[in-house]
N, C-alpha and C positions, 0 to 999 in steps of 0.2 A: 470553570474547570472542565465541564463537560465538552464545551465546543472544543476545547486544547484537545480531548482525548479522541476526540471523533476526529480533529484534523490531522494527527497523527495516523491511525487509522483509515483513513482517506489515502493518507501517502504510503501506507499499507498495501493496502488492496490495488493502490495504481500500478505498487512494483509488479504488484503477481499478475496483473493485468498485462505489463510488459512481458513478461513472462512465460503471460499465456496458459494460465495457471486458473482455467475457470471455477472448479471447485471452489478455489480457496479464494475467488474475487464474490462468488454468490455469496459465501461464505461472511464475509467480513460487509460486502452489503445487508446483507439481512442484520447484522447483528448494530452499524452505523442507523440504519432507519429507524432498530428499535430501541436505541440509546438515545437518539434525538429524542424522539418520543415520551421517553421519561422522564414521567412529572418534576422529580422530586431533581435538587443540584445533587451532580454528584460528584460525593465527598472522602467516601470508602469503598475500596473493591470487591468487599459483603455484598456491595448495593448490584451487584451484576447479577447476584442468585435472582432479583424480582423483575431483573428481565429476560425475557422469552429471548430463546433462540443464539444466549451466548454460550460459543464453548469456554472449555477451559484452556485452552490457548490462550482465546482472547482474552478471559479476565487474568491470566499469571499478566499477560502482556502491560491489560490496565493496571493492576498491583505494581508492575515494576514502573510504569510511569508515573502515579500516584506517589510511590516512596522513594523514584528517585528521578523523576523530572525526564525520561527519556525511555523510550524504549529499544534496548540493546538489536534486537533482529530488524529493527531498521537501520540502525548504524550498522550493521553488519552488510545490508543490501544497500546501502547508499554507496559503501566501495567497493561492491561486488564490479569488478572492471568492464565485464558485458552489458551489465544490469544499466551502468553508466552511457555506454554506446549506446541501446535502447534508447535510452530516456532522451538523449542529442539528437540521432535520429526523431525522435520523434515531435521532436521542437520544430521540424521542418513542417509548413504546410503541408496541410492532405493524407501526413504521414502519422496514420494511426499506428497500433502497438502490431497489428498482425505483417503491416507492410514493412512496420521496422524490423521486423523478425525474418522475415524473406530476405530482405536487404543483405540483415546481417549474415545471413546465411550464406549471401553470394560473394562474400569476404566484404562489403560497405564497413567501413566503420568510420567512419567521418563525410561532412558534408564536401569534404573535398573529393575525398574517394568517391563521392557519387556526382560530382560533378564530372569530373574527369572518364566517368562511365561513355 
């Protein structure tokens, strides 16, 4: 269950990373490194108070995965429409999350539109 939680998590921190949203990418790494780290399986989102460094963001988030197999604010950013553009841009070689954000800034929003540039 723990790797499920952390790769959730992982797709977390990538959106805000898209984003551009560093706060909240240090953020959900530090708290991904010290969930791995944790000895114990985990089973209950109690177990988040004995790790360092989690807010409470992220353990309501862990709770709501835990009791219902998903975490809502990711489905929320999965069809966030730009968030979407991002993330296709960013499937292109060399195109990391800061040049997908310039891109998109310059009206890009698909691999055509930037082909056609």
């Amino acid at each position: 269950m723990k790797a499920k939680i952390v790769a959730e998590l992982e797709k977390l921190m990538k959106s805000y990373q898209s984003m551009g949203d560093k706060q909240r990418v240090m953020g959900y790494g530090r708290a991904i490194s010290n969930i791995k780290s944790y000895a114990k399986p985990l089973t209950d989102y109690t177990q988040m108070d004995e790790i360092p460094f989690i807010g409470d963001g992220i353990k309501k988030k862990v709770k709501e995965f835990l009791e219902q197999g998903k975490m809502s604010t990711l489905e929320a950013l999965k069809a966030d429409p730009k968030l979407v553009i991002l993330n296709d841009l960013e499937n292109i070689w060399g195109v990391g999350p800061v040049a997908a954000q310039k891109l998109y800034q310059k009206g890009i929003r698909s691999v055509k539109d930037l082909e056609s540039q």
